[in-house]
Every structure is written in structure tokens, then in C-alpha cells.
N, C-alpha and C positions, 0 to 999 in steps of 0.2 A: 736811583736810576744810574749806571755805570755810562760810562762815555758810548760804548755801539750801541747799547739802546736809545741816549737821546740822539745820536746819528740816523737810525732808522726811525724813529718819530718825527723827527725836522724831516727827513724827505718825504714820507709818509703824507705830512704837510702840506710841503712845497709839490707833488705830484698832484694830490687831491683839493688844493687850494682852497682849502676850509677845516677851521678846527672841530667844526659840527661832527661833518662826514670822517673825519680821523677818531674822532669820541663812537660815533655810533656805531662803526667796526671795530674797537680795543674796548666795545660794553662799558665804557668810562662815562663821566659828568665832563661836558666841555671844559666845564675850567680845571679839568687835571691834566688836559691837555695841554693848553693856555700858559699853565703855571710851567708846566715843565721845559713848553720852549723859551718861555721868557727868561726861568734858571740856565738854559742851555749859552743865550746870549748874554746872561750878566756874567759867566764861567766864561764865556770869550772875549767877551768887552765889544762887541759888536753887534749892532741890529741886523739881523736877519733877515725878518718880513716886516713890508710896511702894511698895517693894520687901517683900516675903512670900513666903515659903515657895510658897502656893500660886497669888498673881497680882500684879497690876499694878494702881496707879489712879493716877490724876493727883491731884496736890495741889492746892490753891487755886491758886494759883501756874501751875503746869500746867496746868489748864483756861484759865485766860485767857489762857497763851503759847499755847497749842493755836489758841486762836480765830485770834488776828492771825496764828499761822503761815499756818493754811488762806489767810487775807483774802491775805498776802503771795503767795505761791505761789501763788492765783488768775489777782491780776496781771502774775506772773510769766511767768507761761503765756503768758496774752493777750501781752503783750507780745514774749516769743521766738520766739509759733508764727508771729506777722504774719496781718493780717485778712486779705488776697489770699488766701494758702493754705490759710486755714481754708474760706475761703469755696466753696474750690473741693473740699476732704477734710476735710468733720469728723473727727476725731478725740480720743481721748481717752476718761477714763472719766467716769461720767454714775451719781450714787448716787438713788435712786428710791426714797420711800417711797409704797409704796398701798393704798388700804382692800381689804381679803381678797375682799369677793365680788364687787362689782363689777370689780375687777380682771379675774378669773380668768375674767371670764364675756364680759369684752366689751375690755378693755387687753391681756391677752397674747395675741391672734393679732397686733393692731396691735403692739406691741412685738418679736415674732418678724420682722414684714415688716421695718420697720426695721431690726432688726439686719442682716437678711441684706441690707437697700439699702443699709445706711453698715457697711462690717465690719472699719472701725477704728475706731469706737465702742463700750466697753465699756461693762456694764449689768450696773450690781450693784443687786437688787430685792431689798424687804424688803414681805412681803404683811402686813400686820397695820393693824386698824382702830385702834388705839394710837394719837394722837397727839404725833406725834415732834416733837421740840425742832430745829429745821434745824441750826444754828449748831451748837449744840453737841454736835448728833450726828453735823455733815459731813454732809447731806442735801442733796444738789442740787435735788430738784426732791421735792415731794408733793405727790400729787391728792389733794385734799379737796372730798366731796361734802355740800354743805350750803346754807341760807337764807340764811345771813348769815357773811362774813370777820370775823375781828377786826381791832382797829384795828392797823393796821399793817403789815396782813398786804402782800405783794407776791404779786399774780399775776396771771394769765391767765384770760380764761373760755373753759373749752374743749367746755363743751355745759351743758345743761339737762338738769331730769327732773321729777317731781312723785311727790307723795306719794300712797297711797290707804291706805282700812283696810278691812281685809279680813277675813272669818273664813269657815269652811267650814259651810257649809247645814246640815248634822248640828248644831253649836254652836247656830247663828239657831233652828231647829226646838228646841231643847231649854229655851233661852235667851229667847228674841225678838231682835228686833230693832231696836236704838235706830233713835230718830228724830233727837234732836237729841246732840251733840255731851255736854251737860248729863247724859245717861242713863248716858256712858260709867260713871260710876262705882260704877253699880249690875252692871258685869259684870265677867266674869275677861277684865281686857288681857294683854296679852306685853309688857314691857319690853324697851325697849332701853335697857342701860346706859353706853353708848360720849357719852353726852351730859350736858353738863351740868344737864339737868332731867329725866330719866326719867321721871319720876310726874306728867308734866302731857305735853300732845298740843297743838300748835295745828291751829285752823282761823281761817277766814274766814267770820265772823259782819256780815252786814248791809255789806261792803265794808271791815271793819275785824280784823285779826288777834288772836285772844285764845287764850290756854291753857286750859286744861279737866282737872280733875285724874282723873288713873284710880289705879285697884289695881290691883296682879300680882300673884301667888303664882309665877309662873313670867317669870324674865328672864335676859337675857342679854348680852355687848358683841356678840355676832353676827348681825346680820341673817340669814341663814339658819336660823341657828337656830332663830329665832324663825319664819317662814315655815313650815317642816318639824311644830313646833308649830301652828300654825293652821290646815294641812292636817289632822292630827288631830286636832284640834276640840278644843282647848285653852283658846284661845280668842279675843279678837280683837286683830288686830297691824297697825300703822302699817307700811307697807313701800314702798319704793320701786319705780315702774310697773316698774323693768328686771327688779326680782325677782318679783311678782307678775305681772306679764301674763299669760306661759303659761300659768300657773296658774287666774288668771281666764277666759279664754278657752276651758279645757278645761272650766271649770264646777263642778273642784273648791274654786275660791273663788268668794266672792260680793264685791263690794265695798259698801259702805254708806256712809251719809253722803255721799254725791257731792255733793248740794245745797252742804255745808259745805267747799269745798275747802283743801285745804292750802295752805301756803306754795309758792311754786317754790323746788324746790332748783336750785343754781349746782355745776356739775361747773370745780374751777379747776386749775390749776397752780399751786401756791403757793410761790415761790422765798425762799432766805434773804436778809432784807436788807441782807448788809453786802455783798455782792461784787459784780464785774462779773460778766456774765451773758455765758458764752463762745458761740462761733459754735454748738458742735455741742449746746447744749441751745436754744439760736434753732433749731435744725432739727427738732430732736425736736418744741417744743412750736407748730412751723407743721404739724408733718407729723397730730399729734394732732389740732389746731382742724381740719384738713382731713378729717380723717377721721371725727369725732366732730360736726360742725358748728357748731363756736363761734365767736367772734369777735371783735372788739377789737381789734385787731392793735395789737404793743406802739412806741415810738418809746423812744428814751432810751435809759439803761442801767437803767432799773426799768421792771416790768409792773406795768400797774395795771387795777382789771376795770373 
């Protein structure tokens, strides 16, 4: 076995974290799997994976051969599949993390078309509003909806959305109804906890942004959740228009504070930034901006919004 193959066995490995399920897709006997990592780390002088009864983990060690394998074998790709023929058959797998509702509500029909227009493109999706680690989770691509990127972040803008707050007429009737933003914390809000400030809300006070603290008794990491709360008059919840509209529209929510608007949220692509950025996820996240109506179109080998 040459050096990129035991590269792609070790992640193989460390991704599927069992040498069974790495044997039972390469048609092998576990222990030719076994053998080959153990030769991989006596050819480094380094243990890899610590071995247990019941699982697998990467050592110090491992994790950081793990990362440069991915980076290696990125450009390995690129380099063997040649730009000509990529350009003409994406192909390959494509690993996807996305937030849970907005996904399921408005990215998987777009994701189904695609598959079925590029169907040598694989698509392994993981729905959770979690904020994943790219690198070292092996994440090709994550849509993150939000006001602001961190530094450093690599991506694409591939639409907008805005914020409102919302509660159901039953709630305002029993409650009232703030006026200014300051009131909020005389009432029962919904948390969302997927953020790192839950217990504070921005608006746009006087053309300048500031926070505003509230109380919850009832929160959650899920925007639905919390929406489903607010229709039952729970009480009042920051939501984003794509979840609340219907909602609003039928009249089972009211929206408030509109004077006070929120931040615009930025719907982006956010790639890891150690690697080249293959032809068939350039396809995927032109076929998205097209679809979703973003833009920026990226140059280089990094996206930036």
C-alpha cells in the first residue's frame, strides 16, 4: 500500500470510527484493515487511534495527521480528476452541514434537484443547528444563517432574510404589548439558545444597533420550537421571516416592534479554510446563489462575502 492509500484508509477510519464498517465497504477481513493502520503508524512512529473494547478515537497525534491528510487528498483530487473534465461532470462526494429548519423547509427540494441534475455527485447531509468545526469534522460546505461571519470565516453569500418578533394575540391581549424594545424585559420571551447571547435581542435604535436584555422561562437551540411556543401564546419569540410569515399572514401571529428592526441576517456558504475548493462544490454553491438569489460571485481559490 503506497503512502495516499494508507492516507485514505486512516481517514476512511477516523471518519467511520470502526475498522469493521471500513472492512465491510473495501470487501476486506477486518484485520487487513487493522494491519494496515497499525503499519501506517509504525512507518510514522506515532499512534493514531486509541483502540477499546467499545470504539475508536484519534489521539493528539491523529487528529492533526487527519487534518493535513484531508488538505493532501483534497489536492490530490484536484489535481488527478483535471479542471477540463470536472468542468464538464462534477463529480464526487460533497459533506454538508445545515441548520435543521431552514433547511428542511426551503434547501431540500433545492438539493433533491441537484442531485438528480449532477448524479455523480454524492451528498452526505447532516440537519442540525450545532455549530460544526469544518476542518475537523471534514465539512465541505455549511450554510450558516446569521448578522455577522466570524473572522476568518470563508464564504459565499447566498441570500438574505430579516428578523421579526412575534407573539400570538391571545399572549398581547393578556400581556400587552411593548412599545419600545426596553419593555421587552417586563414580558415571558422564548430563547433561543443556538447563540452566543441568548438573553439579550438586537434592534436598530435611532439608525444604530444595540441589544436589549429579556427573560425566558421557556428556550430552546430550535427555532421551531420556539415558533410552535409562540403560537400557543407562550410568549414572545425573535424568529426569522422564512418561519414566521405564514404564520403572520394567517393572523395567528402578530408581529411587534417593526419600528425597531432587526439586523439583516446573511444566508452564506461557509467553506473550511485550509483547502482548494473543487469544481463540483463551485457548482453546487452557483446553483444555490441562483436559486436562493445571492451574490458575490467568488474569483480565487477562497470565497469571501
Amino acid at each position: 500500500m503506497d503512502k495516499l492509500d494508507a492516507m485514505r484508509l486512516f481517514v476512511r477510519v477516523a471518519e467511520l470510527g470502526s475498522f469493521s464498517a471500513v472492512a465491510q465497504q473495501m470487501d476486506v477481513a477486518r484485520s487487513v484493515v487493522t494491519r494496515q493502520v497499525a503499519a501506517l503508524e509504525a512507518h510514522l512512529g506515532v499512534k493514531l487511534l486509541a483502540r477499546s473494547t467499545r470504539r475508536l478515537s484519534l489521539t493528539s497525534g491523529g487528529a492533526a495527521y487527519l487534518e493535513k491528510c484531508r488538505v493532501i487528498l483534497n489536492l490530490v483530487e484536484v489535481a488527478e480528476t483535471g479542471l477540463a473534465e470536472e468542468r464538464q461532470t462534477p463529480r464526487g462526494l460533497i459533506r454538508l452541514s445545515l441548520p435543521l429548519v431552514y433547511s428542511l423547509k426551503h434547501l431540500a427540494p433545492l438539493l433533491v434537484e441537484f442531485s438528480n441534475r449532477y448524479p455523480e455527485v454524492e451528498l452526505d447531509m447532516d440537519f442540525s443547528d450545532r455549530r460544526s468545526n469544518l476542518i475537523q469534522e471534514g465539512i465541505d460546505l455549511a450554510v450558516r444563517i446569521t448578522s455577522r461571519l466570524e473572522p476568518g470565516d470563508v464564504a459565499r453569500r447566498l441570500g438574505s432574510g430579516r428578523m421579526v418578533v412575534v407573539a400570538a394575540p391571545d399572549y398581547l391581549a393578556r400581556h400587552g404589548e411593548p412599545r419600545h424594545p426596553s419593555e421587552l424585559i417586563h414580558h415571558q420571551c422564548l430563547g433561543y439558545t443556538a447563540t452566543s447571547n441568548p438573553h439579550r435581542w438586537w434592534f436598530m435604535v435611532d439608525g444604530k444597533a444595540e441589544t436589549f436584555p429579556i427573560r425566558s422561562r421557556f428556550q430552546a437551540n430550535n427555532g421551531d420550537m420556539l415558533l410552535k411556543a409562540a403560537i400557543a401564546g407562550l410568549g414572545i419569540s425573535c424568529e426569522p421571516m422564512f418561519s414566521a410569515g405564514e404564520w403572520l399572514e394567517q393572523g395567528v401571529l402578530k408581529q411587534i416592534l417593526s419600528e425597531f428592526a432587526a439586523p439583516e441576517l446573511g444566508i452564506y456558504a461557509v467553506l473550511p479554510g485550509n483547502r482548494h475548493v473543487p469544481h463540483r462544490l463551485r457548482v453546487l454553491m452557483d446553483f444555490l446563489v441562483e436559486r436562493l438569489g445571492g451574490s458575490a460571485a467568488a474569483t480565487g481559490e477562497t470565497l469571501r462575502p
